[in-house]
C-alpha positions in Angstrom: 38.6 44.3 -68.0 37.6 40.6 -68.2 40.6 40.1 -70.4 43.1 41.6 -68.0 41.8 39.9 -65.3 42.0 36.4 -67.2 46.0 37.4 -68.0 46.5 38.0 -64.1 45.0 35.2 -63.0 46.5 32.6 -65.7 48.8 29.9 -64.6 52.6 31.4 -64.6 53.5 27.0 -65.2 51.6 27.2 -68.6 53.5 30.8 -69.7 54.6 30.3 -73.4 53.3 26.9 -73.3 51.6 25.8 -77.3 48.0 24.5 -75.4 48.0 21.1 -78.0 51.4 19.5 -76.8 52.2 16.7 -74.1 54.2 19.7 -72.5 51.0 21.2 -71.5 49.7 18.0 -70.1 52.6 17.7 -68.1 52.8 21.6 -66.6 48.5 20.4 -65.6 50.1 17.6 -63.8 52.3 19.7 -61.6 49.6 22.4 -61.0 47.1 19.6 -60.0 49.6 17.9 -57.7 50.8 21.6 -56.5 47.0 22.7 -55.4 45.4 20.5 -52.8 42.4 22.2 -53.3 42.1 20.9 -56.7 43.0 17.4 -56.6 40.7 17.3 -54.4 38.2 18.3 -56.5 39.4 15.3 -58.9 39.8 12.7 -56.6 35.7 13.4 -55.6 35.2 13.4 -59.6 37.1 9.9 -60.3 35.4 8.3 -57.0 32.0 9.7 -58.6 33.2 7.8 -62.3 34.5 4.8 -60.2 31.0 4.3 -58.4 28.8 4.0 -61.8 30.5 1.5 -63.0 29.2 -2.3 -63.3 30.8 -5.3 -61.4 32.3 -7.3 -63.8 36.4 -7.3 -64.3 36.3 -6.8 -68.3 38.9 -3.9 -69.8 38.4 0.1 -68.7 38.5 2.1 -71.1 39.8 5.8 -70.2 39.6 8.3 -73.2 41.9 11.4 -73.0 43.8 10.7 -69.7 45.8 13.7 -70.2 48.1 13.5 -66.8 47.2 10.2 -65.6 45.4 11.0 -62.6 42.3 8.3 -62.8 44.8 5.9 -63.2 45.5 5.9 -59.6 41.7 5.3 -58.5 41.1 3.1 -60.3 43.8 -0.1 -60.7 44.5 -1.4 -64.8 42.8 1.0 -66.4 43.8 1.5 -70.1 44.6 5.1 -70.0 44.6 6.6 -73.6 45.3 10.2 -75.4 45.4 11.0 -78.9 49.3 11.7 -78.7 51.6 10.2 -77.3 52.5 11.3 -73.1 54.3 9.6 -70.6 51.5 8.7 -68.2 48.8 6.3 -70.9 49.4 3.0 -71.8 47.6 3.8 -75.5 47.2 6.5 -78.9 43.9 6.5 -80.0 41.4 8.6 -81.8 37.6 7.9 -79.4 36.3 8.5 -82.9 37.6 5.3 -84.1 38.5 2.4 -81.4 41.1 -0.3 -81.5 39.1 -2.6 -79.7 37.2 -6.3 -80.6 32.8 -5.9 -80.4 32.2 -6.0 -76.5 35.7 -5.8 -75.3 34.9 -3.0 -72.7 33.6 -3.1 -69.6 32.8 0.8 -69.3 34.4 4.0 -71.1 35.5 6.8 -68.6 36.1 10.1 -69.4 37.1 13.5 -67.7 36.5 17.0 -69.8 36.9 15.0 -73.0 33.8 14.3 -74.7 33.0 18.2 -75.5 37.0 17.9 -77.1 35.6 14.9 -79.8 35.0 16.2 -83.2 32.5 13.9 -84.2 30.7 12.5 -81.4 28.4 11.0 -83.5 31.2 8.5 -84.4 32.2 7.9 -80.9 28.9 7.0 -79.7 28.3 4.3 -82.2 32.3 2.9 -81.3 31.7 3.2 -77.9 28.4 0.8 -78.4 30.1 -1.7 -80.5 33.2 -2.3 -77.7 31.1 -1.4 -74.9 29.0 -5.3 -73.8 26.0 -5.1 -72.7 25.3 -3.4 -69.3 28.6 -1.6 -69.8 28.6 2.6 -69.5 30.3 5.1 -71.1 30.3 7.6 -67.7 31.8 11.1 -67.6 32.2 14.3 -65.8 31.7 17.2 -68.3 31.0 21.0 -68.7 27.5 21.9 -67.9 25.0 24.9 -69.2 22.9 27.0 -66.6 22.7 30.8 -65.9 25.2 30.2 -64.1 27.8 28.4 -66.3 26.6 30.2 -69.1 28.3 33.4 -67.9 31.5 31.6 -66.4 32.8 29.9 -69.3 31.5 32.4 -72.3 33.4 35.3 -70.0 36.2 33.7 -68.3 36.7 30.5 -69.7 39.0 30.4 -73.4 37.2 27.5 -74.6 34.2 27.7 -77.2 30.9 27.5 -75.3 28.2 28.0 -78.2 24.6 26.6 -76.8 22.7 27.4 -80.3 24.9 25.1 -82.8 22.7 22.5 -85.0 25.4 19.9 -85.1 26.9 17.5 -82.7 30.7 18.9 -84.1 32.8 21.1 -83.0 35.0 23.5 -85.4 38.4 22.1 -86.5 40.8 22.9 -84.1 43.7 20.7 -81.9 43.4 17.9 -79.8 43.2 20.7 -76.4 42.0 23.8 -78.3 39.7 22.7 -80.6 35.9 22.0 -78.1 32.7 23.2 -77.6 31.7 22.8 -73.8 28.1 23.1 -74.5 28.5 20.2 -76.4 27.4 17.4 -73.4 24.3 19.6 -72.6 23.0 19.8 -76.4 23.5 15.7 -76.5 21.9 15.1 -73.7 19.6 17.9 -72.3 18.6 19.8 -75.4 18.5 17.0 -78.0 17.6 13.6 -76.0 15.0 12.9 -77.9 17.4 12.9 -81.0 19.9 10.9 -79.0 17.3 8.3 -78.1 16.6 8.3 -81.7 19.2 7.8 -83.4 21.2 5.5 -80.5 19.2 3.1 -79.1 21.9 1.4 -77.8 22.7 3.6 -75.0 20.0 4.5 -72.2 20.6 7.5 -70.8 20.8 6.6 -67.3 22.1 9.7 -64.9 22.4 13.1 -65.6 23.9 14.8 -62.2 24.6 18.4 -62.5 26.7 19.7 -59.7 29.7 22.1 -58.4 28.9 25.7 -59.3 31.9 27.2 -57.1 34.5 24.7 -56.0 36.0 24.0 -59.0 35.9 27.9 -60.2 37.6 29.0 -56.5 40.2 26.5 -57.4 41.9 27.9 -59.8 41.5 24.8 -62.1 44.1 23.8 -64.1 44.7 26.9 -65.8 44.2 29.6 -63.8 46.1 30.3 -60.1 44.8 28.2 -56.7 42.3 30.9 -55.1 41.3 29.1 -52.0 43.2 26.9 -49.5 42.5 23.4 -48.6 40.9 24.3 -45.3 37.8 26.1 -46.8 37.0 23.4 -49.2 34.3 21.5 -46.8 32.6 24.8 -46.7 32.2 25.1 -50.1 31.2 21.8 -50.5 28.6 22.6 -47.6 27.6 25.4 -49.9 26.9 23.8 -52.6 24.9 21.4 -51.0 22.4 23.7 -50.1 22.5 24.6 -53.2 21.5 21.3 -54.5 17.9 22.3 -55.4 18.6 24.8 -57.7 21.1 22.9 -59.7 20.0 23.4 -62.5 20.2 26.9 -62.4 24.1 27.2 -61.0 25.8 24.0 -62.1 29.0 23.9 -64.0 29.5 20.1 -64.4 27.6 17.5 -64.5 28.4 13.4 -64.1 26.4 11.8 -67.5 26.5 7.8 -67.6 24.9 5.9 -70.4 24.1 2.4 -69.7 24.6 0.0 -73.2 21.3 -2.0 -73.5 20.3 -4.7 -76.0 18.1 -3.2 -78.8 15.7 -6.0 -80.2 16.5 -6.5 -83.7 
């Protein structure tokens, strides 16, 4: 039944589309600009990434840009992916920077980090381009009650809350993720993060929007609310705001790069 409903509800843009090509970035492009709903939804998100970070006019970093959406927000940003698509300025694997020791003012990301192989490796990049008082910030798949049965039900992407590792199974650029990823970093095994990366203080941990993004469609499935009921989702959720941690499915994460006494 879940299955059937998942094929009715899927994108008709992304029909026949291989998930780990720039063709599939492009057809999310054109489904984000198509739904007002949802760009919406990503305009509050890259406002939200925009606010948390530091004054200072050093580089941006974005990781996986995808279709080029921050971009706008956010004026000379170096967008990035890890293959080559019309809308980023750079190629490059998050697991391995091309970028001098505290070149960066902050690292933004967008539904990326649960995509990084190794996020071990990225951390420790991200802390040697990253400067002082710098952030890596992000908005990324969150586990609750909630979430847990969205995205294990109705999502197609891995969501496996009991792995030992900070890796996800091999797998392409799109395809290959674990979306519980962010919330065994941060939530389940902070003290091990602390540990082992000093360099980073965890510094905000916002869980948020159990509904509007799911109503939306996002960017696979069809639009299944109009733009004129979105502030009363919104409203929703905000009463909602106490129980977070039971119904989120996102949540903003921003890591602040400290000095660590030697």
């Amino acid at each position: 039944m879940i299955n059937l409903l998942r094929k009715w509800l899927a994108h008709p843009l992304l029909r026949g589309l291989a998930l780990d090509t720039p063709s599939t970035l492009e057809a999310r492009r054109e489904i984000i600009r198509r739904n007002a709903f949802l760009w919406k939804i990503y305009q509050e998100w890259y406002d939200n990434l925009r606010v948390a970070l530091p004054g200072g006019a050093d580089a941006l970093l974005e990781i996986g840009s995808g279709w080029g959406g921050l971009s706008e927000c956010i004026p000379n940003l170096i967008t990035s992916e890890v293959f080559f698509c019309p809308y980023v300025r750079v190629v490059l694997d998050g697991q391995s920077l091309p970028f001098q020791d505290g070149a960066l003012h902050g690292i933004l990301m967008t539904d990326v980090l649960h995509h990084i192989p190794r996020v071990r490796q990225f951390l420790a990049e991200a802390a040697r381009c990253v400067r002082p008082g710098g952030v890596v910030t992000m908005i990324e798949p969150w586990v609750t009650p909630w979430s847990r049965l969205i995205y294990t039900k109705m999502h197609h992407e891995p969501f496996d809350t009991q792995t030992d590792v900070w890796e996800i199974p091999p797998g392409g650029p799109l395809s290959g993720a674990n979306g519980a990823l962010p919330w065994i970093i941060f939530q389940r095994d902070r003290e091990l993060f602390e540990r082992d990366f000093p360099q980073w203080k965890l510094e905000i941990i916002h869980p948020m929007m159990p509904f509007r993004y799911l109503v939306s469609g996002g960017v696979s499935l069809r639009p299944l609310m109009p733009l004129w009921s979105y502030p009363l989702w919104s409203e929703l959720e905000k009463l909602l705001a106490p129980w977070m941690d039971s119904w989120a499915m996102f949540a903003q994460i921003t890591l602040r790069r400290i000095l660590v006494p030697e």
